[in-house]
mmCIF file of the protein (N, C-alpha, C, O) and its ligand, coordinates in Angstrom:
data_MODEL
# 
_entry.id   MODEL 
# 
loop_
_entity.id 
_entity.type 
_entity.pdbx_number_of_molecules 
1 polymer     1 
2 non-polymer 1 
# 
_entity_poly.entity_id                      1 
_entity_poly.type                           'polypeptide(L)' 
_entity_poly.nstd_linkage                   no 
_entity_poly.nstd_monomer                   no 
_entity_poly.pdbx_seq_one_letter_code       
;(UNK)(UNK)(UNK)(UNK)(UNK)(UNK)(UNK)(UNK)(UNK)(UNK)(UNK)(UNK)(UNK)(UNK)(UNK)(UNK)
(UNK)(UNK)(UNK)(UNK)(UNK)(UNK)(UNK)(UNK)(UNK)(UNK)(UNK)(UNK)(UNK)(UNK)(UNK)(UNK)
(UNK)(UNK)(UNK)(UNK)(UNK)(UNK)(UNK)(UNK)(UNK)(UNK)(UNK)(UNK)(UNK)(UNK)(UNK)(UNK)
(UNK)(UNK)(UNK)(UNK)(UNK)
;
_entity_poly.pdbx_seq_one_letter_code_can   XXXXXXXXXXXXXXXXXXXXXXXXXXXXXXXXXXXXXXXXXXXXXXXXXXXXX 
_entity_poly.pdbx_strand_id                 A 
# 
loop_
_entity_poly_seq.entity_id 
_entity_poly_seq.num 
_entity_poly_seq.mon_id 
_entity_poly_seq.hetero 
1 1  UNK n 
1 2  UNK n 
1 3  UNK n 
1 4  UNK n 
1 5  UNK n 
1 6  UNK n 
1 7  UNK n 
1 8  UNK n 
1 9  UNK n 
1 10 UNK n 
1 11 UNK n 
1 12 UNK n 
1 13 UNK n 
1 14 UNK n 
1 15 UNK n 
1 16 UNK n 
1 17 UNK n 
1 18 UNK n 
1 19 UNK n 
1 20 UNK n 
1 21 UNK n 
1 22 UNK n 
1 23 UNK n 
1 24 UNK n 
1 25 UNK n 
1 26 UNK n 
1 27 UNK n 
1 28 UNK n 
1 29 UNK n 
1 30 UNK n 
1 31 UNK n 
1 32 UNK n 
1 33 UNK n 
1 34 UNK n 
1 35 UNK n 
1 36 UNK n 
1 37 UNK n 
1 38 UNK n 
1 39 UNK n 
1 40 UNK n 
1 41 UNK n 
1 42 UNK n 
1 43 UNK n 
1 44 UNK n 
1 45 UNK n 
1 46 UNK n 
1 47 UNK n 
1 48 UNK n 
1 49 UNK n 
1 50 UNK n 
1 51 UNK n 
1 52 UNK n 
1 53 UNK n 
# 
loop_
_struct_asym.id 
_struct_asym.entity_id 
A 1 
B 2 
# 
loop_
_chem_comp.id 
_chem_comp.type 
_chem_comp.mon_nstd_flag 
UNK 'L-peptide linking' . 
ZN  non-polymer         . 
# 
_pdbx_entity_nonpoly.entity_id   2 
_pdbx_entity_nonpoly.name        ? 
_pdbx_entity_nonpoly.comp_id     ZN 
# 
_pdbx_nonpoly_scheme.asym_id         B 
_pdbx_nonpoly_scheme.entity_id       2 
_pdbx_nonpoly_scheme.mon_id          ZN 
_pdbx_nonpoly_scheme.ndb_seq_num     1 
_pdbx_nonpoly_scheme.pdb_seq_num     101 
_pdbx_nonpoly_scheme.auth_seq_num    101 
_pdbx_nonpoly_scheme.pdb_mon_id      ZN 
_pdbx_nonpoly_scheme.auth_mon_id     ZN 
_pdbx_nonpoly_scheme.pdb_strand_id   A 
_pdbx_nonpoly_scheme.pdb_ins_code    . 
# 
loop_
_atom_site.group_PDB 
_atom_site.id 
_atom_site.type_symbol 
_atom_site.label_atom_id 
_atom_site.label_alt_id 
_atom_site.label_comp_id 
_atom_site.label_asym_id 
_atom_site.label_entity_id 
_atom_site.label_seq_id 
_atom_site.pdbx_PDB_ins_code 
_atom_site.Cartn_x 
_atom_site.Cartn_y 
_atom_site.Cartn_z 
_atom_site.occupancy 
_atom_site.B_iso_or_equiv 
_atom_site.pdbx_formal_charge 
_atom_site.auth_seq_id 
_atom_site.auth_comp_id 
_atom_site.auth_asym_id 
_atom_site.auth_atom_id 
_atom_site.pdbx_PDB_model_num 
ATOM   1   N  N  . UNK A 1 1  ? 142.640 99.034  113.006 1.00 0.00 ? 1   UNK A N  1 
ATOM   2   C  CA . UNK A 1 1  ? 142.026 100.200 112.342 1.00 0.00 ? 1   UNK A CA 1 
ATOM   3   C  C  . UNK A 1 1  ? 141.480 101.156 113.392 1.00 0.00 ? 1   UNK A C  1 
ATOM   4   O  O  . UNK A 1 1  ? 141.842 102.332 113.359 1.00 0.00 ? 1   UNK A O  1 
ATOM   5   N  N  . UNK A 1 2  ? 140.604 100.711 114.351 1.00 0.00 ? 2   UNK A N  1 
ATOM   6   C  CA . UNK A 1 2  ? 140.279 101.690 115.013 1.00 0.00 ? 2   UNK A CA 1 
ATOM   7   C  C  . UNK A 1 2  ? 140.898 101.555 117.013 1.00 0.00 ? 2   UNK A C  1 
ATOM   8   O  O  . UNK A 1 2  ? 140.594 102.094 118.078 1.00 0.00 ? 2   UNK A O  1 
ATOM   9   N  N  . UNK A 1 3  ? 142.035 100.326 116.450 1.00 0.00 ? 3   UNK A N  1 
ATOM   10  C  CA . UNK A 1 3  ? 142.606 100.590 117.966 1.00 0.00 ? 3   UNK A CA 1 
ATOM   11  C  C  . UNK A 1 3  ? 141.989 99.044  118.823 1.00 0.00 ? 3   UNK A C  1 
ATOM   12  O  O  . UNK A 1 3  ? 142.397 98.435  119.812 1.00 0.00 ? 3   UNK A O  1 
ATOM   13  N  N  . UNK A 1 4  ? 141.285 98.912  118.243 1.00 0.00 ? 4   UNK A N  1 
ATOM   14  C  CA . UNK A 1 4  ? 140.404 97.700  119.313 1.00 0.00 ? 4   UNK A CA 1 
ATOM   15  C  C  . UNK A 1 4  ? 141.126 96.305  118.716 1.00 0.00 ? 4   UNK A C  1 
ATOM   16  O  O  . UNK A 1 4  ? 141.069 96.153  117.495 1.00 0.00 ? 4   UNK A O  1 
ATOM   17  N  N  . UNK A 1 5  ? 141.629 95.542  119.314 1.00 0.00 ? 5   UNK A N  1 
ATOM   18  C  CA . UNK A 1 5  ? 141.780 94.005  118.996 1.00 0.00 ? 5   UNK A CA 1 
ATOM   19  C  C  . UNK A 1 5  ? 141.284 93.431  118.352 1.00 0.00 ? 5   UNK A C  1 
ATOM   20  O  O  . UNK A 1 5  ? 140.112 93.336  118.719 1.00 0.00 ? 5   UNK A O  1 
ATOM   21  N  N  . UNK A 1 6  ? 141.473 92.915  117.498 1.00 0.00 ? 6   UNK A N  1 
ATOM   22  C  CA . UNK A 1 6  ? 140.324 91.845  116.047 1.00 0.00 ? 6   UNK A CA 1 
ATOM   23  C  C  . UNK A 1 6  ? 140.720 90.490  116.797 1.00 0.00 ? 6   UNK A C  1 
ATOM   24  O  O  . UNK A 1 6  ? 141.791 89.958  117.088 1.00 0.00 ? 6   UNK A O  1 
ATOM   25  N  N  . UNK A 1 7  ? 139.142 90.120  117.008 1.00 0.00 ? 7   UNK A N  1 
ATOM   26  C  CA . UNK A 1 7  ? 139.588 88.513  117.403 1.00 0.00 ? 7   UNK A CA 1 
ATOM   27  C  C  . UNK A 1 7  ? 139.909 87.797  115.965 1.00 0.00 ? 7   UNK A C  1 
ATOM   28  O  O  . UNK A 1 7  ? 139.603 88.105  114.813 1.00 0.00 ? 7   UNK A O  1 
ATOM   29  N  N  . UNK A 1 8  ? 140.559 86.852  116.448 1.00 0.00 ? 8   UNK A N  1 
ATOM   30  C  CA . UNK A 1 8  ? 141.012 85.996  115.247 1.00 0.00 ? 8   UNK A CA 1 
ATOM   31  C  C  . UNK A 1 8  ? 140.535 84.584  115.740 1.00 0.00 ? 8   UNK A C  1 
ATOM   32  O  O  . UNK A 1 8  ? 141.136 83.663  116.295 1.00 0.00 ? 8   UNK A O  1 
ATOM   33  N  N  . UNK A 1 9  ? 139.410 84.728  115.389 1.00 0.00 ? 9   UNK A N  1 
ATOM   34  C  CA . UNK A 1 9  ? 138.853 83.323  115.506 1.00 0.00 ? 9   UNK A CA 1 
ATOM   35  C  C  . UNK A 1 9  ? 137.619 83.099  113.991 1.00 0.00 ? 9   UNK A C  1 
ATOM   36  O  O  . UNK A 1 9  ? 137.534 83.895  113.057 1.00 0.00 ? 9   UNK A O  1 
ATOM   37  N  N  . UNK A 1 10 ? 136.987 82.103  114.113 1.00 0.00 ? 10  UNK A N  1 
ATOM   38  C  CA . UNK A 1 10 ? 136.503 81.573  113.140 1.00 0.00 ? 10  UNK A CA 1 
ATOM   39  C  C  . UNK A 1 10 ? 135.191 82.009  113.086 1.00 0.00 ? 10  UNK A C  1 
ATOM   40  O  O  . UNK A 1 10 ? 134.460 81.889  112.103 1.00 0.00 ? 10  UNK A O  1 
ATOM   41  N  N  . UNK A 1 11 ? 134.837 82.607  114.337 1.00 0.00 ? 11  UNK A N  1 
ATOM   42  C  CA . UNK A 1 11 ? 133.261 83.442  114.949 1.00 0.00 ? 11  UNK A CA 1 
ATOM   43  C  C  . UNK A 1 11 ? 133.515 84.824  114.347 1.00 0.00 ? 11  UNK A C  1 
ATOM   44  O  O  . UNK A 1 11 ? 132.620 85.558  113.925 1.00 0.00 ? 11  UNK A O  1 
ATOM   45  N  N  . UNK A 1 12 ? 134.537 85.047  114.348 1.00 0.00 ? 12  UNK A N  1 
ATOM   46  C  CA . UNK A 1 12 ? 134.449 86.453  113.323 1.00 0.00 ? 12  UNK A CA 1 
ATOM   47  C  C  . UNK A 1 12 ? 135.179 86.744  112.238 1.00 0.00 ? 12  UNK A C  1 
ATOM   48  O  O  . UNK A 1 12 ? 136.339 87.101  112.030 1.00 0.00 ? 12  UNK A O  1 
ATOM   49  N  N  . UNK A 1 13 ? 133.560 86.343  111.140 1.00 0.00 ? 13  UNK A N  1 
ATOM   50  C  CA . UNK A 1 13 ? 134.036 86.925  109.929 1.00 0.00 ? 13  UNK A CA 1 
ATOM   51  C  C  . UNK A 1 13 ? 134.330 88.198  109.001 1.00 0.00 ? 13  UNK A C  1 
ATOM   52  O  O  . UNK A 1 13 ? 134.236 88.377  107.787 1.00 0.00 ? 13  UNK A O  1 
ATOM   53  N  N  . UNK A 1 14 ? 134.714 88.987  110.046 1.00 0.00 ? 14  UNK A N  1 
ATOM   54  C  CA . UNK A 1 14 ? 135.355 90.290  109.506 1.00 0.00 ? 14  UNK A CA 1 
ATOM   55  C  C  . UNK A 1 14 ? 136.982 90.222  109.767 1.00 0.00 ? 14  UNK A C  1 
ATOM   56  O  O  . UNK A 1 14 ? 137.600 91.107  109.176 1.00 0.00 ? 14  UNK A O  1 
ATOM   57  N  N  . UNK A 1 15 ? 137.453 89.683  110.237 1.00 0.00 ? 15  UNK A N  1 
ATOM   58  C  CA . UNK A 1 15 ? 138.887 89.434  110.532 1.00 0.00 ? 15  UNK A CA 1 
ATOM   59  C  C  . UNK A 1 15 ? 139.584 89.237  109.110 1.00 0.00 ? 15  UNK A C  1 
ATOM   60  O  O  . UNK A 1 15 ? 139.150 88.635  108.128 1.00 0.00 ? 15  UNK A O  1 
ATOM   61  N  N  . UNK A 1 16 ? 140.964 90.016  109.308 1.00 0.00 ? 16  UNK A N  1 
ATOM   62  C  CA . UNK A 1 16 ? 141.561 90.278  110.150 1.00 0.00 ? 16  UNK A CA 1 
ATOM   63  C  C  . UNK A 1 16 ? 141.382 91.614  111.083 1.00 0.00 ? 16  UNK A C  1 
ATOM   64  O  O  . UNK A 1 16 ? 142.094 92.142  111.937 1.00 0.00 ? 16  UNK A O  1 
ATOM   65  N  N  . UNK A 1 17 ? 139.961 91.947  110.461 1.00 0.00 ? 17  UNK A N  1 
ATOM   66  C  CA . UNK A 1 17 ? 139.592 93.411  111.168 1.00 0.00 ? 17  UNK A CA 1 
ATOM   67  C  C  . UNK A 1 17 ? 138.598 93.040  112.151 1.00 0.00 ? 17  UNK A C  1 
ATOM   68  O  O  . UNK A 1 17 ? 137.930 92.066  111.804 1.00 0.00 ? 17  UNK A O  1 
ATOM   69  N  N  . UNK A 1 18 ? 138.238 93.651  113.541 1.00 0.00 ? 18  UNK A N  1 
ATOM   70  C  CA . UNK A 1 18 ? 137.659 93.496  114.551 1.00 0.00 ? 18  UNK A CA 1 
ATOM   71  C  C  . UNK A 1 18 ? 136.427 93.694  113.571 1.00 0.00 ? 18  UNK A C  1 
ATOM   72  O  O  . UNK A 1 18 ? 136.048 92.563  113.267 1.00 0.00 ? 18  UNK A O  1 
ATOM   73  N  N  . UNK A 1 19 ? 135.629 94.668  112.938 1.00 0.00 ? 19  UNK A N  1 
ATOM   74  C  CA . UNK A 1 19 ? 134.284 94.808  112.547 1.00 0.00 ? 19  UNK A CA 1 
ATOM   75  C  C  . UNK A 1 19 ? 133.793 94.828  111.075 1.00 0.00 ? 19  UNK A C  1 
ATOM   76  O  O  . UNK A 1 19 ? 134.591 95.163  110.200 1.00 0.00 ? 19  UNK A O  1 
ATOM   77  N  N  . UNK A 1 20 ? 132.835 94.569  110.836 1.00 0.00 ? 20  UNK A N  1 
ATOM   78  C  CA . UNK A 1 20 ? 132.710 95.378  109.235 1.00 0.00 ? 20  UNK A CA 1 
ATOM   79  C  C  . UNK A 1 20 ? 132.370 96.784  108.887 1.00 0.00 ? 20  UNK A C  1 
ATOM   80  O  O  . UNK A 1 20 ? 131.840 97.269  107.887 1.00 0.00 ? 20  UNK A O  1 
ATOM   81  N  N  . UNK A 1 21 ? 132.833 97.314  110.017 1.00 0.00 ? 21  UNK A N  1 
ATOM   82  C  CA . UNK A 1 21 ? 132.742 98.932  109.828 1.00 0.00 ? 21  UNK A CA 1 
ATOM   83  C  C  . UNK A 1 21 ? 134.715 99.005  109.418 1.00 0.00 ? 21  UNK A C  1 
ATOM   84  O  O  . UNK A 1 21 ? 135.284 99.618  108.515 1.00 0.00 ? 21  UNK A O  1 
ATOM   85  N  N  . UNK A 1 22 ? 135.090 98.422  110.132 1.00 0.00 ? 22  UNK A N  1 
ATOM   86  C  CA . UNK A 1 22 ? 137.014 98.926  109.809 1.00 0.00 ? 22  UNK A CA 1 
ATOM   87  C  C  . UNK A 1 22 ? 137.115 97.939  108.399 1.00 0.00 ? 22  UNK A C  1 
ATOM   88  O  O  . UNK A 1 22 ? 137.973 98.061  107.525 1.00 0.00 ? 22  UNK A O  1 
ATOM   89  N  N  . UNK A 1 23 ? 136.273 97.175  108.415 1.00 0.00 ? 23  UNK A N  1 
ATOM   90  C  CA . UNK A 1 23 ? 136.806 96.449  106.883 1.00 0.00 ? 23  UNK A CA 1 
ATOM   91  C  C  . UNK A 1 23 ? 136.408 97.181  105.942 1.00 0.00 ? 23  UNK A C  1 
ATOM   92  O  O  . UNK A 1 23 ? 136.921 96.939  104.849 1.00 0.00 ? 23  UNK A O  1 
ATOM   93  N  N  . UNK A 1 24 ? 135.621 98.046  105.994 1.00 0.00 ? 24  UNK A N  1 
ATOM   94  C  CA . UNK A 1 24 ? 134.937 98.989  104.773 1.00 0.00 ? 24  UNK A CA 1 
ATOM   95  C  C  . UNK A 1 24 ? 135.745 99.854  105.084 1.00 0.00 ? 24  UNK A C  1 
ATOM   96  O  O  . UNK A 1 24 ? 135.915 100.587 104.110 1.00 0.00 ? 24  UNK A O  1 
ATOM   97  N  N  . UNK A 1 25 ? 136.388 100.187 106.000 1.00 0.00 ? 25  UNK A N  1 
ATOM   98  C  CA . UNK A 1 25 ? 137.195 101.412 106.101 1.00 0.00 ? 25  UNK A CA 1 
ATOM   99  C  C  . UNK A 1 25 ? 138.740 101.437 105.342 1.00 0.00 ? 25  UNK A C  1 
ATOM   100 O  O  . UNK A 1 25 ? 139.393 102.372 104.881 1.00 0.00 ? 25  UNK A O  1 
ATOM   101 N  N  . UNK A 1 26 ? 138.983 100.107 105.425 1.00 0.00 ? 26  UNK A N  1 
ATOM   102 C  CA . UNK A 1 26 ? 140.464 99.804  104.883 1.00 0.00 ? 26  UNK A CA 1 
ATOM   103 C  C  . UNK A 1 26 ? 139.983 99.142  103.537 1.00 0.00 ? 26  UNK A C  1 
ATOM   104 O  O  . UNK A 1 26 ? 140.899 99.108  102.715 1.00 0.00 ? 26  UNK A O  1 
ATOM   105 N  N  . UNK A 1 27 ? 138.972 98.686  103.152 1.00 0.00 ? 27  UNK A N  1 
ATOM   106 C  CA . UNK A 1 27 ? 138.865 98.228  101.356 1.00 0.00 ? 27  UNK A CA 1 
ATOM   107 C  C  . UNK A 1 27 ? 138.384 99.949  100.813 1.00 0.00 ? 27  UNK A C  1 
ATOM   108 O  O  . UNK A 1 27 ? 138.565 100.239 99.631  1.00 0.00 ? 27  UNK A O  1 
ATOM   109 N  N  . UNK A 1 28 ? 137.860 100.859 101.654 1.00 0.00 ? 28  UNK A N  1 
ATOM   110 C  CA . UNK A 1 28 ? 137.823 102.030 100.997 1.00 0.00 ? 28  UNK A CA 1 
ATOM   111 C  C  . UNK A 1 28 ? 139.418 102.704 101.154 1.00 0.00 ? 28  UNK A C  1 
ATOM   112 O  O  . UNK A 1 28 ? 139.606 103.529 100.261 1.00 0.00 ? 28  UNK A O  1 
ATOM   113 N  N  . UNK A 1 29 ? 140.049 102.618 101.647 1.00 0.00 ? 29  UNK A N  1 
ATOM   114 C  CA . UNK A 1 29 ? 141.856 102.928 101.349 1.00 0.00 ? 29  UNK A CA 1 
ATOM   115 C  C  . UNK A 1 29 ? 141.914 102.622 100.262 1.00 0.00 ? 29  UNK A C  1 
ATOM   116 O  O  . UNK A 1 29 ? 141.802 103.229 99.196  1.00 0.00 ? 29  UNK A O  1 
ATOM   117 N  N  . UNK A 1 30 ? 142.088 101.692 100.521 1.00 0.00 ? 30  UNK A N  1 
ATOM   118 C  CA . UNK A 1 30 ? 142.507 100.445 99.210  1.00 0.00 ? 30  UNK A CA 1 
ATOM   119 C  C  . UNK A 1 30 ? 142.190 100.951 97.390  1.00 0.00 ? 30  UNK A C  1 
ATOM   120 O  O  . UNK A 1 30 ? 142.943 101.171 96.441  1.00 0.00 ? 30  UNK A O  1 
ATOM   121 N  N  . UNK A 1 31 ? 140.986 100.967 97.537  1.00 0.00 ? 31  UNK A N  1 
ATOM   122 C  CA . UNK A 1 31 ? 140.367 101.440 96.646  1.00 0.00 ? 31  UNK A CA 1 
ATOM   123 C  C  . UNK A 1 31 ? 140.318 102.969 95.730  1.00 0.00 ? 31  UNK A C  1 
ATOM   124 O  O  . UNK A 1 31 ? 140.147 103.284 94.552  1.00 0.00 ? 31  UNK A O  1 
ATOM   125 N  N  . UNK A 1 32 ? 140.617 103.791 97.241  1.00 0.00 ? 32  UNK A N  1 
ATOM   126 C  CA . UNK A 1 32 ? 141.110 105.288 96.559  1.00 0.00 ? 32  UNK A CA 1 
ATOM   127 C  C  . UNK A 1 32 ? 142.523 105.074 96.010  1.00 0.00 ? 32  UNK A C  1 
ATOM   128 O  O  . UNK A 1 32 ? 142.926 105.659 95.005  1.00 0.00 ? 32  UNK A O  1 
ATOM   129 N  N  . UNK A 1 33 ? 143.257 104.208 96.719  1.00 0.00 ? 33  UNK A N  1 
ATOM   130 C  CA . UNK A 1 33 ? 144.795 104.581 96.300  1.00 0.00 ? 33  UNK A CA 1 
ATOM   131 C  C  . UNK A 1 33 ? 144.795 103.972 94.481  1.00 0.00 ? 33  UNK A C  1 
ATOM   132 O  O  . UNK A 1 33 ? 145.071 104.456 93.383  1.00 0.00 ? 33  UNK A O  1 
ATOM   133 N  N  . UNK A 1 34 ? 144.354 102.769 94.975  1.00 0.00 ? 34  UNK A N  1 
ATOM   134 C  CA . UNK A 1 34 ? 143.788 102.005 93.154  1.00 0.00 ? 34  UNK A CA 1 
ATOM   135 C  C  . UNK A 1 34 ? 143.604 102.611 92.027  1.00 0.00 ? 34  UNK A C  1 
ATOM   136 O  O  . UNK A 1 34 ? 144.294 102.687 91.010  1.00 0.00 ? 34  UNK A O  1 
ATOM   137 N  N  . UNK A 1 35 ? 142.129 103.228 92.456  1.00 0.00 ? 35  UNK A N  1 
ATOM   138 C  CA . UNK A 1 35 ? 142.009 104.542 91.339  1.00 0.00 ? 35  UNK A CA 1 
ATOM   139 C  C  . UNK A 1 35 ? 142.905 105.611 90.938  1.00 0.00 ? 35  UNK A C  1 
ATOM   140 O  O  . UNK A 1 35 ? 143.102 106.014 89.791  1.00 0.00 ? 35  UNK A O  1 
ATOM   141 N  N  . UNK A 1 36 ? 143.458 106.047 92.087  1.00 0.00 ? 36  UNK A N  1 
ATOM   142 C  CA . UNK A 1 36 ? 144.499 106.980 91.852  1.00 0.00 ? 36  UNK A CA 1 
ATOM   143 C  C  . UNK A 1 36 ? 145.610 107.010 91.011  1.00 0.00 ? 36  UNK A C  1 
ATOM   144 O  O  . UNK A 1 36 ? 146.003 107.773 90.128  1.00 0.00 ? 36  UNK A O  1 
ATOM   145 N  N  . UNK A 1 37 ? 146.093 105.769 91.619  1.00 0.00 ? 37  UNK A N  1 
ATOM   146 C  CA . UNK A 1 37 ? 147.544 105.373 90.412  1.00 0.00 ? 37  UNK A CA 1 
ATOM   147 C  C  . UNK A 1 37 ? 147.290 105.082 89.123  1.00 0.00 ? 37  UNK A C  1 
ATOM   148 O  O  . UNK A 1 37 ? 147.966 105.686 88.291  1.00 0.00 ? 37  UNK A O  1 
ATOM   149 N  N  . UNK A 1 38 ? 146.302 104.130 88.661  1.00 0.00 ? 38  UNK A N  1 
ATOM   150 C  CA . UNK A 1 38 ? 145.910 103.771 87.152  1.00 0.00 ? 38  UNK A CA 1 
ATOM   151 C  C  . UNK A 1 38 ? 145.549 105.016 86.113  1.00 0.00 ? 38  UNK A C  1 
ATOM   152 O  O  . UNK A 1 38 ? 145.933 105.082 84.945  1.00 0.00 ? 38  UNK A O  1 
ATOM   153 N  N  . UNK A 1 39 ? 144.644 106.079 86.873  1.00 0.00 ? 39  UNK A N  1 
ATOM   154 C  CA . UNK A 1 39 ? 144.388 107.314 86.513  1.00 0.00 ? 39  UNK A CA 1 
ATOM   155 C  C  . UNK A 1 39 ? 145.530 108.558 85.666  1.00 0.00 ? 39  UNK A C  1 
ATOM   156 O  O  . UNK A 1 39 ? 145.458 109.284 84.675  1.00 0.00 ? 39  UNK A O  1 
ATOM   157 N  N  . UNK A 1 40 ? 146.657 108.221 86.860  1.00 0.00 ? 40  UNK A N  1 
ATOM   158 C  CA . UNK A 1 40 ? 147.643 108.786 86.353  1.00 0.00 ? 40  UNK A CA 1 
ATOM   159 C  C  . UNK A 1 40 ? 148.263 108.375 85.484  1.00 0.00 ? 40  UNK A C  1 
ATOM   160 O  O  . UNK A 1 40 ? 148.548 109.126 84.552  1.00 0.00 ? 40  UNK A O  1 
ATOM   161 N  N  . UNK A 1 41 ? 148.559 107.431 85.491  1.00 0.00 ? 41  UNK A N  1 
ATOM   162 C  CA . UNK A 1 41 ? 149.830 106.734 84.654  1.00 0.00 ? 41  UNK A CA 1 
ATOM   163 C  C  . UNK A 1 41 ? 149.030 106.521 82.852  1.00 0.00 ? 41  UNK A C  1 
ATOM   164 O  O  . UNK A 1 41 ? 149.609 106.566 81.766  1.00 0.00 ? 41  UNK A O  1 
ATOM   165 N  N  . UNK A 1 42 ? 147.460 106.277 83.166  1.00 0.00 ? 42  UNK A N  1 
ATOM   166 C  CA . UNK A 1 42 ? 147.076 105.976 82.093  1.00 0.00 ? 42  UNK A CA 1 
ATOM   167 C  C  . UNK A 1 42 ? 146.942 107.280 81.118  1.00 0.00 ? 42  UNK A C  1 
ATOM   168 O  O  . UNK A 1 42 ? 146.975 107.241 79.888  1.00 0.00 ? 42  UNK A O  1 
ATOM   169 N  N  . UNK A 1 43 ? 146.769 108.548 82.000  1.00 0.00 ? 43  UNK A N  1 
ATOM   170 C  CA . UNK A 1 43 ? 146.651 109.558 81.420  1.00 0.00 ? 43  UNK A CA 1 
ATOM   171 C  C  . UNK A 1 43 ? 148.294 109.750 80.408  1.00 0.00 ? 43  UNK A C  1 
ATOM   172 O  O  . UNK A 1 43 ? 148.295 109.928 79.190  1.00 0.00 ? 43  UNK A O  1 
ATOM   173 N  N  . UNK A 1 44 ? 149.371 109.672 81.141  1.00 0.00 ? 44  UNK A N  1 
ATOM   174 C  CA . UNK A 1 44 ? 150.258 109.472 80.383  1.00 0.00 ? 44  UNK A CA 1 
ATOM   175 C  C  . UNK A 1 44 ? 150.637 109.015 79.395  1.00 0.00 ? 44  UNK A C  1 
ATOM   176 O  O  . UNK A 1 44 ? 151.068 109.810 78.560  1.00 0.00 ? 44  UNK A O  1 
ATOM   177 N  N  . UNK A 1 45 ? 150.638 107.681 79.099  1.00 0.00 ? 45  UNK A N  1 
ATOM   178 C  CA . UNK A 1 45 ? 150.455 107.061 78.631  1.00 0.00 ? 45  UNK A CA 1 
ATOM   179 C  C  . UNK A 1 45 ? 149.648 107.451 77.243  1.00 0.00 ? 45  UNK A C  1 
ATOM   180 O  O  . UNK A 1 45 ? 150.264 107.401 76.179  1.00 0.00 ? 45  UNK A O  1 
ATOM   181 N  N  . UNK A 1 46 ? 148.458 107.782 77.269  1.00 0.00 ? 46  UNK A N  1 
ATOM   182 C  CA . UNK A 1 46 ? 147.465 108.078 76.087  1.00 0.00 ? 46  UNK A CA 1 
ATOM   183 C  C  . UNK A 1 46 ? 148.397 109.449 75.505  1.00 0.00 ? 46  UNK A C  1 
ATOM   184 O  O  . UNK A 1 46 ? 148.828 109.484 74.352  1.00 0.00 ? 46  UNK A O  1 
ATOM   185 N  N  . UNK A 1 47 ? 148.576 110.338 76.315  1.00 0.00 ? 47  UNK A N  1 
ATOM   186 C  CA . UNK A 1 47 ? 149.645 111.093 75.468  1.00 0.00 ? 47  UNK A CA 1 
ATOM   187 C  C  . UNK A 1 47 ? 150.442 110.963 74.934  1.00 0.00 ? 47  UNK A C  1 
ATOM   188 O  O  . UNK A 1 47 ? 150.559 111.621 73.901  1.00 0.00 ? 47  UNK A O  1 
ATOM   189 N  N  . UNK A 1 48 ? 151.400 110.090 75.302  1.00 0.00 ? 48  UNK A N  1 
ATOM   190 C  CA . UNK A 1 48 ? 152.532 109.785 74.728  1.00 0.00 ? 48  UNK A CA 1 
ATOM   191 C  C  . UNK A 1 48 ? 151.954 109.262 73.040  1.00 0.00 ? 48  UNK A C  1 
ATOM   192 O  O  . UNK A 1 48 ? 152.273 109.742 71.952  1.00 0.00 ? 48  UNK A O  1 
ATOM   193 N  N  . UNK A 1 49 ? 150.864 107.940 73.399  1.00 0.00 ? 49  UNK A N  1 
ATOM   194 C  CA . UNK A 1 49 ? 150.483 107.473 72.075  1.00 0.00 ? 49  UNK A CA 1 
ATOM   195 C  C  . UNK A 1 49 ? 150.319 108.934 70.928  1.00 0.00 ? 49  UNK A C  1 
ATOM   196 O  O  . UNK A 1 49 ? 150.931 108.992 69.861  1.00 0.00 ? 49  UNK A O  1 
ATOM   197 N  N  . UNK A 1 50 ? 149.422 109.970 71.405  1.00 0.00 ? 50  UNK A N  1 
ATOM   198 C  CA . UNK A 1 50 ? 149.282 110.789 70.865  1.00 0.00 ? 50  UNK A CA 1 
ATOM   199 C  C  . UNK A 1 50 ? 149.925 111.574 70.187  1.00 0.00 ? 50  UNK A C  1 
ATOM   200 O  O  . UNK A 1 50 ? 149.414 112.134 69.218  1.00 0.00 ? 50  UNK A O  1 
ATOM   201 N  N  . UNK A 1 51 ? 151.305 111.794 70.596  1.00 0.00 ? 51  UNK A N  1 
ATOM   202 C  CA . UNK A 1 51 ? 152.333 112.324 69.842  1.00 0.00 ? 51  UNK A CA 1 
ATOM   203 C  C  . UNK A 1 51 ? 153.161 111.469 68.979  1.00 0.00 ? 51  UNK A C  1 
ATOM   204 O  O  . UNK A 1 51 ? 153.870 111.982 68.113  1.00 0.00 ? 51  UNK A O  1 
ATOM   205 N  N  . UNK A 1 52 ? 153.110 109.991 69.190  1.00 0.00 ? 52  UNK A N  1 
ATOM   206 C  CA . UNK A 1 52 ? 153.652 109.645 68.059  1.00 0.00 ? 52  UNK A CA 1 
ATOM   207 C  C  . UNK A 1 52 ? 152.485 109.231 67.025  1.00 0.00 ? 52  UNK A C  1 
ATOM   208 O  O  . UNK A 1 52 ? 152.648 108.900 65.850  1.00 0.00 ? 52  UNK A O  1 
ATOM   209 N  N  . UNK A 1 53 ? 151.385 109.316 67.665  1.00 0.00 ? 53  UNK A N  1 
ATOM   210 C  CA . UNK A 1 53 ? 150.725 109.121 66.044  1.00 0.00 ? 53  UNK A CA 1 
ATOM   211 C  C  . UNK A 1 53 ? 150.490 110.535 65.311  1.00 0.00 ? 53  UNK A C  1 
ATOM   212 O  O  . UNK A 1 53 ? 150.031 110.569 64.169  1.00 0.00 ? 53  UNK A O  1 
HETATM 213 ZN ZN . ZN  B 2 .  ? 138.645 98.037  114.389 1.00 0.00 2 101 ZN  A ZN 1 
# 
């Protein structure tokens, strides 16, 4: 995430990310893309219902 080596050992529990600053950085990715897609599709979706009822 930010370039630096993540140890992969058992002493650090932020791995597979070197810190818990890049792990909040990549579960906040994560999380925008999440919202994003369900948002859309659901909006669809409710329309469609809408025209056939
Ligand atoms: Zn990092």
């Amino acid at each position: 995430m930010c370039g630096r080596a993540a140890l992969f050992s058992p002493e650090n529990k932020f791995r597979p990310f070197c810190s818990e600053r890049c792990k909040l950085v990549d579960l906040g990715q994560w999380a925008t893309e999440s919202y994003r897609i369900p948002l859309a599709e659901g909006g669809e979706a409710r329309n469609g219902e809408d025209e056939l009822n």
